[in-house]
C-alpha positions in Angstrom: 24.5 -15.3 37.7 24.4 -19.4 38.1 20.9 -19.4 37.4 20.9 -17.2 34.4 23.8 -20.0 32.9 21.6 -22.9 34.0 18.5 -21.1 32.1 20.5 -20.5 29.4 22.4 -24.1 29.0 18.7 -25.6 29.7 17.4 -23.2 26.2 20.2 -24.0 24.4 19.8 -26.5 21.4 23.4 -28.8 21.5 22.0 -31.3 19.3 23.1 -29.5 15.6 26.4 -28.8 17.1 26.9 -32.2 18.4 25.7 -33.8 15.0 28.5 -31.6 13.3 31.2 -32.7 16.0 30.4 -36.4 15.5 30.4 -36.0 11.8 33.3 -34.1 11.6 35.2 -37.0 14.3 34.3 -39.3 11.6 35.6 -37.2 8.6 39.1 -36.3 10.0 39.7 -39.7 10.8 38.9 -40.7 7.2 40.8 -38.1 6.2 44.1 -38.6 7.9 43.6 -42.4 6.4 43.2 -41.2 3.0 46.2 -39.5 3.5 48.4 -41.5 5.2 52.1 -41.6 4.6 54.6 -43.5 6.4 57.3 -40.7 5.1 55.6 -38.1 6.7 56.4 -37.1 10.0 53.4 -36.2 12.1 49.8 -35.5 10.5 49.8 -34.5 6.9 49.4 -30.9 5.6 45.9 -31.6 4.6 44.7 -32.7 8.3 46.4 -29.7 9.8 44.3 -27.6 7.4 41.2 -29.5 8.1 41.4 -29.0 11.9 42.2 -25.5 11.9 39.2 -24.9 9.4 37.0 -26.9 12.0 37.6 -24.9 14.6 37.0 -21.6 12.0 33.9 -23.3 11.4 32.8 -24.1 14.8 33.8 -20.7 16.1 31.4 -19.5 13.0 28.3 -22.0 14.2 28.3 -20.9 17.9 28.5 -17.2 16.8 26.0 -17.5 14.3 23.9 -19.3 16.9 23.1 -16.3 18.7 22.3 -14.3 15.7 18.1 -13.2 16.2 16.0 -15.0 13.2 14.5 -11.4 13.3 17.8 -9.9 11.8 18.3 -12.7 9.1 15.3 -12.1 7.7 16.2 -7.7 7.7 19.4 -8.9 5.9 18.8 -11.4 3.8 18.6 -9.6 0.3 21.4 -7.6 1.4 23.5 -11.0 2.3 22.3 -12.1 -1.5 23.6 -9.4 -3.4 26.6 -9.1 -1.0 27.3 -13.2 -2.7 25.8 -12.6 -6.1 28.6 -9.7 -6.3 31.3 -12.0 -5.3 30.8 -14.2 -8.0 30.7 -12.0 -10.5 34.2 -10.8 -8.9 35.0 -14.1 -9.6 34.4 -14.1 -13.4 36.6 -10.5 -13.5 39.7 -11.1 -11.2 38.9 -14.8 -10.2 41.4 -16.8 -9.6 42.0 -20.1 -12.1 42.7 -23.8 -10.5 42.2 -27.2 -12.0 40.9 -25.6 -15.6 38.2 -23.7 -13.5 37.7 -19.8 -12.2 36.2 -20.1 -8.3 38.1 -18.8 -6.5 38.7 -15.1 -4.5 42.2 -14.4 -3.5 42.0 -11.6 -0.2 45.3 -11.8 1.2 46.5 -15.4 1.9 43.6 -16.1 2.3 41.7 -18.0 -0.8 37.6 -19.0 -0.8 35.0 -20.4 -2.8 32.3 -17.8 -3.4 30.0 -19.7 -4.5 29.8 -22.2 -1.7 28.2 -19.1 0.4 25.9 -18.4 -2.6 24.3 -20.9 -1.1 23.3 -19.7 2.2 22.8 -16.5 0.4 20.1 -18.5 -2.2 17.9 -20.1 1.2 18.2 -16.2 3.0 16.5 -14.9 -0.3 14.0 -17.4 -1.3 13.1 -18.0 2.3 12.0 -13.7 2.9 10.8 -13.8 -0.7 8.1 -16.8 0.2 7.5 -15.2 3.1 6.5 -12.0 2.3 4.4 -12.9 -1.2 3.4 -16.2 -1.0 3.3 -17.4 2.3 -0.4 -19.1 2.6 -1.3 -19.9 -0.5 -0.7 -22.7 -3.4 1.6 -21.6 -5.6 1.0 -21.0 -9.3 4.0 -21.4 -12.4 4.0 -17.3 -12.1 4.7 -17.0 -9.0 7.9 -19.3 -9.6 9.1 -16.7 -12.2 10.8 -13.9 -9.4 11.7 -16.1 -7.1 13.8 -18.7 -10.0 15.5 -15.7 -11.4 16.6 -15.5 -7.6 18.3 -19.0 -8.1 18.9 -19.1 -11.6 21.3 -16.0 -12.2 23.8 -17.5 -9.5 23.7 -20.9 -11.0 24.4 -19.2 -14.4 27.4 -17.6 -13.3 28.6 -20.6 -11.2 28.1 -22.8 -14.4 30.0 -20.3 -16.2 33.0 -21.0 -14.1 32.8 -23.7 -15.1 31.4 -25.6 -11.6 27.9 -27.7 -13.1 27.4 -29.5 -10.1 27.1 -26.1 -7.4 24.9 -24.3 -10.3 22.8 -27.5 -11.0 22.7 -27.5 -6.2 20.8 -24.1 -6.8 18.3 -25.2 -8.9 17.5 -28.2 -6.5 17.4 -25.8 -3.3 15.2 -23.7 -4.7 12.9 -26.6 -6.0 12.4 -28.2 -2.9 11.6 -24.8 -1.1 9.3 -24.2 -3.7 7.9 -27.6 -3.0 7.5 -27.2 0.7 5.1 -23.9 0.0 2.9 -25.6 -1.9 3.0 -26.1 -5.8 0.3 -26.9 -7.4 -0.1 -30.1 -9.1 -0.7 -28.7 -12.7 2.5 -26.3 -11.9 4.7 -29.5 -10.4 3.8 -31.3 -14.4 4.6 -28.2 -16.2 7.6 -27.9 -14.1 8.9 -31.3 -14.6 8.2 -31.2 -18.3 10.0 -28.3 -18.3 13.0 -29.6 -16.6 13.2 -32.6 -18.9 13.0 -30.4 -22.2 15.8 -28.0 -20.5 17.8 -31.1 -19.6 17.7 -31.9 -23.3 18.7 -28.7 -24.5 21.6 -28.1 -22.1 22.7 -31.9 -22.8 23.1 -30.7 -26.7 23.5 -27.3 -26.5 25.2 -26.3 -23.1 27.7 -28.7 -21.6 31.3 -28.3 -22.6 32.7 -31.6 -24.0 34.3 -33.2 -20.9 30.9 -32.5 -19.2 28.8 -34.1 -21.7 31.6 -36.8 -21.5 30.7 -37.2 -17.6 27.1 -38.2 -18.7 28.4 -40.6 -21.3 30.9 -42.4 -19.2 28.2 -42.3 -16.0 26.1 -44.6 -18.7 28.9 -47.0 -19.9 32.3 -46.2 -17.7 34.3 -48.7 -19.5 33.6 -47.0 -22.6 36.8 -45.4 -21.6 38.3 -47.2 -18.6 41.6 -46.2 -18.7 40.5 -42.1 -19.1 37.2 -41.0 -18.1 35.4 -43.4 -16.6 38.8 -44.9 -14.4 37.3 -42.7 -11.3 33.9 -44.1 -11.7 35.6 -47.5 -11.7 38.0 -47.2 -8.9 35.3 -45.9 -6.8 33.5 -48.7 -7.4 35.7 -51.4 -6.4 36.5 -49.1 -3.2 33.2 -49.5 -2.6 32.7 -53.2 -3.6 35.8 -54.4 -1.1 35.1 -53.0 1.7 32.5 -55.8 1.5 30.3 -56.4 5.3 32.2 -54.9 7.6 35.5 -53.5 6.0 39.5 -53.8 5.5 40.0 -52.2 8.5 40.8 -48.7 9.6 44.1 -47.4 7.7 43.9 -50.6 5.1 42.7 -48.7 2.3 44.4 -50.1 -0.7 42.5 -47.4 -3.4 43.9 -44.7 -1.3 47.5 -45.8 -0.1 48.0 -47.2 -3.8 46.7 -43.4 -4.7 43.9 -45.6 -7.6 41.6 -43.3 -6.5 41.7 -39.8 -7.0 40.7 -37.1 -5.0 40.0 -39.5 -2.0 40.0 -36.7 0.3 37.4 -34.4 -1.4 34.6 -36.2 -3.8 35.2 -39.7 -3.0 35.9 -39.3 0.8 32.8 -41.9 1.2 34.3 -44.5 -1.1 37.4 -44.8 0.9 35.4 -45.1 4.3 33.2 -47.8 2.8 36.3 -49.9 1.9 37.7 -49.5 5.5 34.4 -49.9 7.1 32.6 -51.4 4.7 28.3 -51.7 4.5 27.8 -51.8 8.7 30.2 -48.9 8.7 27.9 -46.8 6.1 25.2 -47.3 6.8 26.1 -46.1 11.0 27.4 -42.8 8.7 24.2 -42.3 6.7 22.3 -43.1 10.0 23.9 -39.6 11.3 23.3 -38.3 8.6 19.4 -39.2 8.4 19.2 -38.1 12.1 20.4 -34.8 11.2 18.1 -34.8 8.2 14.9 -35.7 10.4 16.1 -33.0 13.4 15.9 -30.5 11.0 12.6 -31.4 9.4 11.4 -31.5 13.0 12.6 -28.0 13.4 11.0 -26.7 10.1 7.4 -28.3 11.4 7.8 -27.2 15.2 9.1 -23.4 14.5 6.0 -20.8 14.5 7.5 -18.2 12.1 6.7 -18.6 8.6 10.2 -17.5 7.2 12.1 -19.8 9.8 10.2 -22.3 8.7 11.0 -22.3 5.3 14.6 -21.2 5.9 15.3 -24.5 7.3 14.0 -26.2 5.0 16.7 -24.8 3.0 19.7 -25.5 5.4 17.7 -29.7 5.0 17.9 -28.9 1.2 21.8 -28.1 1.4 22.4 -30.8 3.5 20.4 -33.3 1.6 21.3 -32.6 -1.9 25.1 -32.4 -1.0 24.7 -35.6 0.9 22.6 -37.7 -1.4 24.7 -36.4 -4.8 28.1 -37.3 -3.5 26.3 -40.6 -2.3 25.1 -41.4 -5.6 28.0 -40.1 -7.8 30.7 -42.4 -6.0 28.2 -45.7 -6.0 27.7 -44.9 -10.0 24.0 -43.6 -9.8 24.6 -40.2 -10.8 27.5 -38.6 -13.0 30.2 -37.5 -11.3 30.3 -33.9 -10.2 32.1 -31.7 -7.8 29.7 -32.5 -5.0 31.6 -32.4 -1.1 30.2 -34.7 1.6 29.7 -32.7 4.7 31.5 -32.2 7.1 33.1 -35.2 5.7 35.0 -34.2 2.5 38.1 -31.6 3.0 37.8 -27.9 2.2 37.7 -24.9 4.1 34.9 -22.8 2.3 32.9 -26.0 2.7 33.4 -26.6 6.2 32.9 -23.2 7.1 29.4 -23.1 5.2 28.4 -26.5 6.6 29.2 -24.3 10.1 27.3 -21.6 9.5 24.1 -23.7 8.6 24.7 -25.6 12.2 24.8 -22.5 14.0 21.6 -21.0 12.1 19.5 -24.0 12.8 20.6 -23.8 16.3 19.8 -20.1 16.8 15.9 -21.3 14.9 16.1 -23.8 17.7 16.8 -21.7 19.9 14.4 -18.8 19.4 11.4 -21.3 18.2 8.9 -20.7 20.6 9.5 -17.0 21.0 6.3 -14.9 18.7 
């Protein structure tokens, strides 16, 4: 019995679960900084809620863990319209918050649909690249099934109205499609495509505040004092945190509440101005090593579809990372964009859980035919 545990400890891949505990060390600390209040006795209602939806999350990564690549690939169309029906629940009997319809009410319980869309999207894709075009260059037709795939979720997402998740499926199933091989004359048409639909959706699509977004991204003090003042704040969060920070807890954008939503978008801005650059760039260094792990494991697993299935667990991980990055430093507009494990949320951190535990079970399993 000893031996079996030693064989089994010795197979087991810690290093995805580790990655998320480290990360997650660093978030909860940011978070109970963000918001600290000398009034409140004991840690705030939003750290309680973060822990408990770690351990949720972490319960949810080991169990997935041990979940056979075999069966994700038999379920993964079932697991897609199993999501895709969720969200269209959420268009009839959602639940409204903040001027937006995302939410599912079971119980006490409330979630975020869409955020599981997500691992729903890679499951799909992932069998539907394996099964029809799995060693070949792909051609502009063959991108037609698979981006209806992503683009009736992000249609309904958009709907909500939630820009930023529906624009995050588009970009998943971009840089899967990349990794199988796109032609060259299909990556210009594709690009020129995406530039004339940016266009269109810019005029024709966006509601006003979104189209706003764009507009204040370009010139934020076009409107200081409305919708560029997040842009701003974030950006002198950003700018005094300076070398090597104000120090831990000595965050005046967040205890002076100029910044809003510190402890979901702009999580990073507030742990730049505590920690300032040495203290991002050690975060974006876990990051990156998570990044490269998981490009290792796409390159080193054998199976076509767990191959390309964790590419799109890198793809989630990426995009949310390098969006949320951008948006708060005032490269990007500003969209609804979490940073893992980082930014609080329980639908989040449970996702973000469930994509550690399936690259550890690909891990696990990657030298098994």
């Amino acid at each position: 019995m000893k031996s079996r545990l030693v064989d089994f400890l010795k197979g087991y891949d810690f290093s995805f679960l580790l990655a998320m505990c480290s990360l997650f060390l660093m978030g909860i600390l940011n978070l109970y900084s963000a918001t600290y209040d000398e009034s409140t006795v004991g840690l705030a209602p939003l750290v309680k809620s973060q822990i408990l939806w770690f351990f949720v999350a972490l319960f949810l990564a080991v169990l997935t863990s041990f979940i056979s690549p075999k069966n994700l690939f038999r379920y993964s169309y079932f697991f897609y319209f199993l999501c895709f029906s969720l969200l269209v629940m959420v268009m009839l009997t959602g639940k409204t918050g903040m001027g937006a319809t995302r939410w599912l009410q079971v119980g006490p319980l409330r979630f975020q649909p869409s955020e599981f869309m997500k691992i729903a999207l890679i499951f799909a894709l992932a069998r539907w690249y394996t099964t029809h075009a799995a060693y070949r260059e792909l051609t502009l037709r063959d991108l037609i099934l698979p981006g209806l795939i992503a683009f009736l979720p992000a249609a309904l997402v958009i709907k909500q109205p939630d820009l930023g998740t529906g624009l995050m499926y588009l970009l998943i199933f971009l840089m899967i499609s990349f990794y199988r091989r796109l032609k060259w004359q299909s990556i210009l048409k594709l690009a020129s495509l995406g530039v004339i639909s940016a266009i269109l959706m810019y005029n024709f699509a966006l509601k006003d505040y979104q189209r706003k977004r764009v507009q204040m991204f370009l010139n934020p003090y076009q409107d200081a004092k409305g919708s560029g003042y997040n842009s701003i704040q974030s950006a002198i969060s950003i700018g005094s945190g300076r070398l090597l920070g104000k120090g831990y807890r000595q965050s005046s954008q967040a205890s002076l509440h100029f910044l809003p939503e510190n402890h979901t978008d702009f999580v990073f801005s507030i742990f730049n101005e505590e920690h300032g650059f040495v203290g991002s760039i050690f975060l974006i260094g876990l990051y990156l090593l998570l990044l490269l792990r998981l490009l290792w494991l796409a390159k080193s697993s054998h199976r076509v579809y767990d191959s390309i299935l964790t590419i799109g667990i890198l793809s989630i991980f990426f995009w949310h990372i390098f969006i949320n990055m951008a948006m708060v430093t005032g490269l990007m507009p500003i969209v609804g964009i979490p940073l893992p494990l980082m930014s609080y949320g329980g639908s989040s951190l449970v996702v973000f859980g469930i994509l550690i535990g399936l690259s550890t079970s690909i891990s696990n399993t990657r030298t098994i035919f």
